[in-house]
Every structure is written in C-alpha cells, then in structure tokens.
C-alpha positions in Angstrom: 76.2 242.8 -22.2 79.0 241.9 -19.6 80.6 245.7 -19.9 77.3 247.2 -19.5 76.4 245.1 -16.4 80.1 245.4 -15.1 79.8 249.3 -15.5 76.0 249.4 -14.1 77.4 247.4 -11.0 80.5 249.4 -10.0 78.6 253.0 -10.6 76.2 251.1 -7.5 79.7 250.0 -5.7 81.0 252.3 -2.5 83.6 252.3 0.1 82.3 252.9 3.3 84.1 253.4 7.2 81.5 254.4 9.1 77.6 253.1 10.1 75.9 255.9 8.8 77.5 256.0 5.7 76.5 252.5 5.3 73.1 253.2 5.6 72.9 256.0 3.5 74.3 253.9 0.5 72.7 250.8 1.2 68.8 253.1 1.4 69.9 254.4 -2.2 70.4 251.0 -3.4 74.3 250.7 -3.3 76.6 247.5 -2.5 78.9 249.0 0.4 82.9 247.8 0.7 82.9 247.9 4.5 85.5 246.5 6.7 84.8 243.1 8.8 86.2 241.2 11.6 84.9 238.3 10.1 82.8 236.8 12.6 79.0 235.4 12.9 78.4 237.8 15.4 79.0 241.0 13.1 77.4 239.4 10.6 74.3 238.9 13.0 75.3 242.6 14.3 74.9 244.0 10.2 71.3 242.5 9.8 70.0 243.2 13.4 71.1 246.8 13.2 70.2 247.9 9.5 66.7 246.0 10.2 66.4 248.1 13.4 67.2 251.5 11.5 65.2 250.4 8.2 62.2 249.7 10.1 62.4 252.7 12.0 63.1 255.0 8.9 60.0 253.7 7.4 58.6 254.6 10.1 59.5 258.1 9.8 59.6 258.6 6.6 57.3 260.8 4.3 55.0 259.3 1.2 57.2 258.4 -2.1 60.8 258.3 0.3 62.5 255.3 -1.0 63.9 253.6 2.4 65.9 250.3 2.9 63.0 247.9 3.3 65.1 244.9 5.5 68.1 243.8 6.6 71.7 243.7 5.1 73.9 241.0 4.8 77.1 240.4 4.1 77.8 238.7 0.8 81.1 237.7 0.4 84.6 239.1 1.0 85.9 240.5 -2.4 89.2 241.6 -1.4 92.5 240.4 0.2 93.3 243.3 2.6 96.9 241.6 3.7 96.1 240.2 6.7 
C-alpha cells in the first residue's frame, strides 16, 4: 500500500517557477515544489492570491470545469536547497 500511495503522490508532484504555472497545477489537483523566501508575508501573499484567482475563475468558468475551489497554503519545506 505504501508504493502505491508513494507512486499515486509523486505522479500529482510538480516543480514550478512561475505564478501561473502554479495555478495551473494546483486547479488540476497537483502539490507544486515552488520556491519561498520563507516569510509569513508570502505565505499570506500564496493564499490571498490563489483565493483571488480561484474565485475569479469560478467565476468565469463554464459548467462541469473543474477549478481550484480556495486558497493554497504552504505545507512544509521538503527540501534543503543549500542556503
């Protein structure tokens, strides 16, 4: 059960560099890798802003499209990036 779940969970893991990349994975149900200063301000920045654009694409968006339905947060810091 552990391989299956560990394999179900990095197929849904990308790398992302940019904001609209993040959104994009995050609306098709991803867990982004995305740099971070490390602050409580750009963590508050991440939920403010993919609220803001979540609520507005639901907004826009057509019957049966599958949006982002409220905010991101960051989780945790998986990596050592050799500060």
């Amino acid at each position: 059960m552990l391989e299956k779940a560990t394999k179900a969970r990095d197929s849904h893991m990308i790398e992302v560099t940019e904001w609209k990349s993040f959104m994009k994975a995050l609306n098709e149900k991803n867990i982004c890798l995305a740099p971070w200063c490390d602050t409580v301000e750009c963590e508050k920045r991440v939920k403010e802003l993919s609220k803001e654009e979540s609520l507005q694409a639901m907004a826009e968006a057509n019957e049966g499209e599958a949006v982002l339905t409220g905010s991101a947060k960051t989780l945790c810091i998986p990596y050592d990036y050799g500060d």
